[in-house]
ZAKOL-897879 format. One record per residue (C-alpha): z, x, y. Coordinates in steps of 0.001 Angstrom, whole numbers, plus 500000, padded with zeros to 6 digits. Last residue first. Layout:
REM residues N
<zz Z; xx X; yy Y>
...
This chain:
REM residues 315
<zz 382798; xx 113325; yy 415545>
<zz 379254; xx 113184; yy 415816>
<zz 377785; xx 113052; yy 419282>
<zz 375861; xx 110930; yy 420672>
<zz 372904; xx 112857; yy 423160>
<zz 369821; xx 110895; yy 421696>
<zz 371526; xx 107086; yy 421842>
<zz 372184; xx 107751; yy 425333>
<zz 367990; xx 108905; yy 425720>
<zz 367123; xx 105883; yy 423729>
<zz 368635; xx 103159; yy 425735>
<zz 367605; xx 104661; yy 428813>
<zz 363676; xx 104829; yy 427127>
<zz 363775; xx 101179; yy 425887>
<zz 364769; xx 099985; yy 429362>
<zz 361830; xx 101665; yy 430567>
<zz 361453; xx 105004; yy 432496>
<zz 359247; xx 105367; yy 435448>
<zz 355808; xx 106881; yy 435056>
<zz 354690; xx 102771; yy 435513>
<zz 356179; xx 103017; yy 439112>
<zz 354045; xx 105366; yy 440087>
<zz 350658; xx 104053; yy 440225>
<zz 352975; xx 101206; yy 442806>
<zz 353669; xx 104373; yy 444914>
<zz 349483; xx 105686; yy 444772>
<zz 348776; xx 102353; yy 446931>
<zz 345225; xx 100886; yy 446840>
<zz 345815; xx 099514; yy 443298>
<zz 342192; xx 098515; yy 441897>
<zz 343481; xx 099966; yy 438316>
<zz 340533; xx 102617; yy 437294>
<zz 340948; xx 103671; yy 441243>
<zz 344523; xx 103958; yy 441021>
<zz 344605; xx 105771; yy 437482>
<zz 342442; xx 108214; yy 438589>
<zz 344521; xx 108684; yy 442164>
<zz 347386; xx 108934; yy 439908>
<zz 345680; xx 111679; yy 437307>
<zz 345703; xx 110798; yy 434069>
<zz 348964; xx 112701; yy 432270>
<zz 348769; xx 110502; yy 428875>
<zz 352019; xx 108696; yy 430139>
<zz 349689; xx 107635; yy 433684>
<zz 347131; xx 106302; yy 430970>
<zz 349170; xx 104487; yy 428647>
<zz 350854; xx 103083; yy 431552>
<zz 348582; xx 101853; yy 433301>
<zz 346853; xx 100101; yy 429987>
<zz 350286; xx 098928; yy 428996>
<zz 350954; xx 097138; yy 432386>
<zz 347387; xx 095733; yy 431998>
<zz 348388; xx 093982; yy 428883>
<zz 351623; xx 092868; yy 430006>
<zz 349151; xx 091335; yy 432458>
<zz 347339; xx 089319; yy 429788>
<zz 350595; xx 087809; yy 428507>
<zz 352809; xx 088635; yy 426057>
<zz 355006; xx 087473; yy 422971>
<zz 354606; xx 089602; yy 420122>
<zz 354139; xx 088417; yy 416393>
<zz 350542; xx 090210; yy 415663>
<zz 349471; xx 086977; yy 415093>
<zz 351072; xx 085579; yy 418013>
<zz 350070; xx 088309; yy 420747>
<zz 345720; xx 087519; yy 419837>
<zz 346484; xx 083578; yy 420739>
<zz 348882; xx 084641; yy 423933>
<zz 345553; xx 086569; yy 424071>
<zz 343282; xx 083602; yy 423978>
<zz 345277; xx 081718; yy 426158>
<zz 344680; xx 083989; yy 428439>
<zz 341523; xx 083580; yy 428537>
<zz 340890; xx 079807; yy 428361>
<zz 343507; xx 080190; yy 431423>
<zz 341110; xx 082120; yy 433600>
<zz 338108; xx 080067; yy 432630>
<zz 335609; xx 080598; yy 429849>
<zz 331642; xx 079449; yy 431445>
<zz 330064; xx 077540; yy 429287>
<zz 328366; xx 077180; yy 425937>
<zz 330374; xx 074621; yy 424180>
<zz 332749; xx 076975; yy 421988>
<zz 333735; xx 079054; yy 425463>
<zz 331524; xx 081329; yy 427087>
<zz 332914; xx 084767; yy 427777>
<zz 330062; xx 087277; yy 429816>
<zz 328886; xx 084696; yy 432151>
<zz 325345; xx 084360; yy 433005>
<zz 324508; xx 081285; yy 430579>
<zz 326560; xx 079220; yy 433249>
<zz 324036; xx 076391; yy 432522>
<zz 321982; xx 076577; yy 429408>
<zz 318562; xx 078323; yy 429489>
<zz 315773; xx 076695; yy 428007>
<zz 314254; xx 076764; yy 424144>
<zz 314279; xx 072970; yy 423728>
<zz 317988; xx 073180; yy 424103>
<zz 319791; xx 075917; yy 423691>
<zz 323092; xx 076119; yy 421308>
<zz 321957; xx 078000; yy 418858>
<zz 320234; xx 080269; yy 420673>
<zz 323358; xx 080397; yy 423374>
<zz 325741; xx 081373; yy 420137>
<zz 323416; xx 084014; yy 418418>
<zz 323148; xx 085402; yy 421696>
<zz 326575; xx 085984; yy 421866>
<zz 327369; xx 086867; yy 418608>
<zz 325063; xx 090022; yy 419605>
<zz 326679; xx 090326; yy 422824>
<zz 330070; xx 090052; yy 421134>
<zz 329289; xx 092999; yy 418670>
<zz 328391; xx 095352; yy 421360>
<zz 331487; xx 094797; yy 423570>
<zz 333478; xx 095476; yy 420547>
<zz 331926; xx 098659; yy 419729>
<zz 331622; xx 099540; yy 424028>
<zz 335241; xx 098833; yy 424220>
<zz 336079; xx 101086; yy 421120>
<zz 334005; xx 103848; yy 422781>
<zz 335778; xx 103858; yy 426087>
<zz 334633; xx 101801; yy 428901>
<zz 334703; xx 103351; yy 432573>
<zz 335845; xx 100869; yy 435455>
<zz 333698; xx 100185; yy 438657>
<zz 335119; xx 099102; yy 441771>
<zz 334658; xx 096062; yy 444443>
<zz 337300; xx 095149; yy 446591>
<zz 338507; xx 091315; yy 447421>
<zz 341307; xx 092014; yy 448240>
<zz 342043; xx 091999; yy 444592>
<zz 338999; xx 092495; yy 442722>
<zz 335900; xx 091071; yy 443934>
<zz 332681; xx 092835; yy 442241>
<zz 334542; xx 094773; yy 438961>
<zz 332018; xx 096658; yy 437809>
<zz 331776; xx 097468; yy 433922>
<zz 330667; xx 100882; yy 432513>
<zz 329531; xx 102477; yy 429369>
<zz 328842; xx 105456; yy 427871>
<zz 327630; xx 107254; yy 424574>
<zz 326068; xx 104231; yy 422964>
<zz 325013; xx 102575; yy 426019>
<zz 326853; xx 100087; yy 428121>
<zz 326340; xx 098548; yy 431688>
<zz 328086; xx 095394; yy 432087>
<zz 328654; xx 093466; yy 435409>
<zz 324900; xx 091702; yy 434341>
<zz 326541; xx 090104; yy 431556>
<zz 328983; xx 088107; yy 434049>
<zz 332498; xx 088997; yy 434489>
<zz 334739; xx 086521; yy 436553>
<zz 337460; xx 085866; yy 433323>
<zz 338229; xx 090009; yy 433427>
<zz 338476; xx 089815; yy 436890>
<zz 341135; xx 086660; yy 436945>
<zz 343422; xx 088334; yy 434027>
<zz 343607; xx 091653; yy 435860>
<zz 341887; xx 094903; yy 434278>
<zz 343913; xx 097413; yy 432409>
<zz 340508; xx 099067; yy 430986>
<zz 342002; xx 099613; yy 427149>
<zz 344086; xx 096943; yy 426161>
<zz 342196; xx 093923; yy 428424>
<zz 338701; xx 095635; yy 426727>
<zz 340163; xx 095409; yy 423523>
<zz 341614; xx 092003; yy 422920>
<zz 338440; xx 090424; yy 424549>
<zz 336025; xx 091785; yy 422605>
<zz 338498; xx 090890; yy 419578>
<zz 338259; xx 087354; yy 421609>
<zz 334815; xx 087223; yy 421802>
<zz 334186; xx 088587; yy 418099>
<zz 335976; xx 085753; yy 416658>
<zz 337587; xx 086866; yy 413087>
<zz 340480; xx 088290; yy 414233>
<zz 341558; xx 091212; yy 412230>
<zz 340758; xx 093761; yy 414480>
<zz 342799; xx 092138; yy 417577>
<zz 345511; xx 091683; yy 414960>
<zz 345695; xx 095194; yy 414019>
<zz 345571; xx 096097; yy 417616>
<zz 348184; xx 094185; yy 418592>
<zz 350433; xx 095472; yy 415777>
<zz 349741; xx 098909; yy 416938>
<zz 350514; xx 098377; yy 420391>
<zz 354322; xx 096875; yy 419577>
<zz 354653; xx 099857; yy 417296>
<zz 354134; xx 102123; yy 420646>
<zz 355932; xx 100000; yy 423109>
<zz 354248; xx 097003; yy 425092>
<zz 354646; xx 097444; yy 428603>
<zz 356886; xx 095888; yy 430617>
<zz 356731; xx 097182; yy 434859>
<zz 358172; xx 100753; yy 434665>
<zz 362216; xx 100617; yy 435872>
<zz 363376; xx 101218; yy 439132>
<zz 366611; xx 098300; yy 439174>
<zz 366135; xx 096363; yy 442520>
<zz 368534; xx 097288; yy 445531>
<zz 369524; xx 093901; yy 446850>
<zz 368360; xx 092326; yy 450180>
<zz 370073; xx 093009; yy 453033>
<zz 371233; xx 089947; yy 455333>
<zz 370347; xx 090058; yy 459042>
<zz 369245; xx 086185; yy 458844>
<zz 365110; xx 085792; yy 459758>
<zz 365558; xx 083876; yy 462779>
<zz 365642; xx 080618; yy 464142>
<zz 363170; xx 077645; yy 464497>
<zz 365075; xx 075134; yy 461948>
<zz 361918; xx 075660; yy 459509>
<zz 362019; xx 079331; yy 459977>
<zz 365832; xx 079057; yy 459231>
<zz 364576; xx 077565; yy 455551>
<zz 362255; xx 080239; yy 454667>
<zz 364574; xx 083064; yy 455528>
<zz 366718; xx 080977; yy 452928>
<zz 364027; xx 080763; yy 450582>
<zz 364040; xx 084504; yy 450641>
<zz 367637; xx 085179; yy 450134>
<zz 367480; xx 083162; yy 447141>
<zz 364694; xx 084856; yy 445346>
<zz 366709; xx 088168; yy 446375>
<zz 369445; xx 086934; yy 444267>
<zz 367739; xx 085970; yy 441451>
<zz 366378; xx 089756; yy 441803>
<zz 369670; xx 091085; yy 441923>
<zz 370662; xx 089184; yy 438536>
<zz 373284; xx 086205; yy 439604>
<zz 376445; xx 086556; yy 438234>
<zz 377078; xx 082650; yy 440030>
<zz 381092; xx 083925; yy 441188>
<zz 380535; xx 087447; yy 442192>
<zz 377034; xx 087573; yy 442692>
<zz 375769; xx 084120; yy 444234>
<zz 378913; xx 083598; yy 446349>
<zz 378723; xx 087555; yy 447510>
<zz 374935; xx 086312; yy 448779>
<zz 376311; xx 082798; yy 449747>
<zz 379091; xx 084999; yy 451824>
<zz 376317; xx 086988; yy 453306>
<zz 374211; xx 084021; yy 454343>
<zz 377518; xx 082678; yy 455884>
<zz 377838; xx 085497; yy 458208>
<zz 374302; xx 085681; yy 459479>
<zz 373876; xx 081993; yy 460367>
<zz 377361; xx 082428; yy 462114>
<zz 375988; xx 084846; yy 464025>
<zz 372601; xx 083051; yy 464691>
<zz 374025; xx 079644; yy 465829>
<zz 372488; xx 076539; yy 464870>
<zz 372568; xx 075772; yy 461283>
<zz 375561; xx 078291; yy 460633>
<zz 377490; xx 076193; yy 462852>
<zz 377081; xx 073439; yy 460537>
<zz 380100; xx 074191; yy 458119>
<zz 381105; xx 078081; yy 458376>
<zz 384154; xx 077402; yy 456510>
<zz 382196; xx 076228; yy 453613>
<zz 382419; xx 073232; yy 451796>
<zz 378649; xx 071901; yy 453323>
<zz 377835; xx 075386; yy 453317>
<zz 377717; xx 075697; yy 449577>
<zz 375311; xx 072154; yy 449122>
<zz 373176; xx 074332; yy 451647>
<zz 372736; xx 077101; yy 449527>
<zz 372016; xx 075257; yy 446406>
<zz 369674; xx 072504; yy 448181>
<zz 367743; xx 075542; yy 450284>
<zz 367359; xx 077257; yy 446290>
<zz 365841; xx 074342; yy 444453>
<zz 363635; xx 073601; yy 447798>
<zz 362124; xx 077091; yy 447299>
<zz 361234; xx 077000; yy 444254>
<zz 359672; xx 073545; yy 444523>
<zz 357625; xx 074492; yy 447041>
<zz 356633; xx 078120; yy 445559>
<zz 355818; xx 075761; yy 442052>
<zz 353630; xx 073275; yy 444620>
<zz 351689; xx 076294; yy 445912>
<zz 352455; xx 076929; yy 449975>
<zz 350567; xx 076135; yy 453362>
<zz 353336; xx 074149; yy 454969>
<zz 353222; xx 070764; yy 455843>
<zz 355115; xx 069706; yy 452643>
<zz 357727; xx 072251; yy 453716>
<zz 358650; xx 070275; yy 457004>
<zz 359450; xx 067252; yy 455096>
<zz 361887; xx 069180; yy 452598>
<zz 363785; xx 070919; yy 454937>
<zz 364634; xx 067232; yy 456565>
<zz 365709; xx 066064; yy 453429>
<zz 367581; xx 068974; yy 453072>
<zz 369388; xx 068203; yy 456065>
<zz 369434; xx 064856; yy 455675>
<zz 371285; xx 065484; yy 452212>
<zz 373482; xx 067710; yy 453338>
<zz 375434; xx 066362; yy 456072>
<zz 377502; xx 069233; yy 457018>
<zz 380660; xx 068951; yy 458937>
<zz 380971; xx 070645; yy 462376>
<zz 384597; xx 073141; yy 462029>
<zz 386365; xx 073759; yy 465652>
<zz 385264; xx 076298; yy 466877>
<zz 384651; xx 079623; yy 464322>
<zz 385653; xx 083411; yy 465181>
<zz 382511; xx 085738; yy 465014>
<zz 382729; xx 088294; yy 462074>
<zz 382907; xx 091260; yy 464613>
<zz 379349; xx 093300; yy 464020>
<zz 380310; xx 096907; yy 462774>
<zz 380027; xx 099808; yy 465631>
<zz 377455; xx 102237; yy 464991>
<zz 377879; xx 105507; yy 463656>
């Protein structure tokens, strides 16, 4: 077994100005090719951590040398358990915007381990939950979004493909139908088989539809963006959000909270639960590794919670 690292005695103590320093951290992430929420994410968590090294005993040492650096990452991580009861993925959010931050002082990734995540399936609506989200999706009197309702349920496909289809993506029948996917993620291309209620509600959109691009034509021409499959009130082209927003819309009345990937979650897991095949379920899902198929045969939180509750005993 190898030898543990000796925590490295201190010099004398270098004081911590923090506001430069994070002022400094905050320049050089402004440069960097990041989303404005992952920016602001990560500068929340740099101020945090270096606001604790500023009383530390590790002080600025641990902004220069790489044992020290080491050491006082893994007293922040005990810091953010034992005194902040943070949740281990908190914790692992912090850890990685502090590998962030010693990139931008031109050191090293710290030697910290990250925290062991609880395996659990991703959320999934439960069985009652699906049933109430299908009654509203039937109840709702637009046929785009009850179209749209039914094929997120039942195909498990990701909020940005589902908002890319065109018309010409479709290929249904009465006894079979099929929709291709042409740039999933990584940009792959795969088909996805639609069950009969997709096909129904597929059927009645295209008729609404064309109802909706006759009425809205002008002098009998074709209307811009008239090639994609959801058009929104005016004609065009629905966008990602529009979309989603018209499930959160679909979620409320059946008094669920949810978004279009809780939707996909349930799909997977509906599928892997009915005893689908992994590879199946990997190609129907556009996941190119069988290990994240997996993850949705895990148990829930509901499930733990109902297998104690199965074995009390009377006494």
């Amino acid at each position: 077994m190898a030898a543990r690292a000796k925590r490295p005695v201190l010099a004398e103590r270098e004081e911590v100005d923090a506001g430069a320093v994070v002022a400094k951290y905050r320049s050089w992430l402004r440069r960097q090719p990041l989303a404005g929420r992952s920016r602001e994410a990560y500068l929340a968590q740099v101020s945090g951590f270096v606001s604790w090294l500023a009383s530390s005993e590790h002080g600025g040492q641990a902004l220069g040398a790489e044992s020290v650096r080491d050491w006082a990452v893994r007293d922040y991580k005990r810091y953010l358990k034992k005194s902040r009861r943070l949740a281990p993925a908190s914790v692992n959010q912090a850890l990685a915007a502090i590998d962030n931050f010693y990139r931008s002082l031109g050191l090293g990734r710290p030697e910290v381990k990250r925290e062991e995540l609880p395996r659990v399936a991703p959320r999934s609506l439960a069985e009652a939950e699906q049933r109430r989200f299908l009654r509203a999706v039937q109840a709702c009197p637009s046929a785009r979004d009850r179209a749209i309702g039914t094929v997120f349920f039942y195909t498990g496909l990701r909020l940005a493909e589902l908002a890319d289809l065109d018309v010409a993506d479709l290929s249904v029948s009465a006894r079979r139908g099929r929709l291709r996917v042409r740039s999933g993620k990584g940009d792959a291309y795969r088909e996805v088989p639609l069950n009969s209620a997709c096909r129904a509600s597929l059927d009645e959109w295209l008729k609404a539809r064309t109802a909706q691009l006759a009425g809205l034509g002008e002098e009998g021409g074709p209307r811009a963006g008239t090639e994609a499959l959801w058009l929104s009130r005016a004609g065009g082209p629905m966008s990602a959000r529009a979309v989603d927003l018209a499930v959160r819309r679909l979620a409320a009345e059946a008094r669920l909270e949810l978004s279009a990937h809780t939707l996909r979650h349930t799909a997977l897991t509906n599928l892997v639960r009915s005893g689908a095949d992994v590879v199946m379920v990997a190609e129907i899902g556009g996941h190119r590794r069988l290990d994240t198929v997996r993850r949705y045969s895990l148990p829930s939180e509901a499930d733990k919670d109902a297998a104690l509750e199965a074995v009390l005993v009377e006494v």
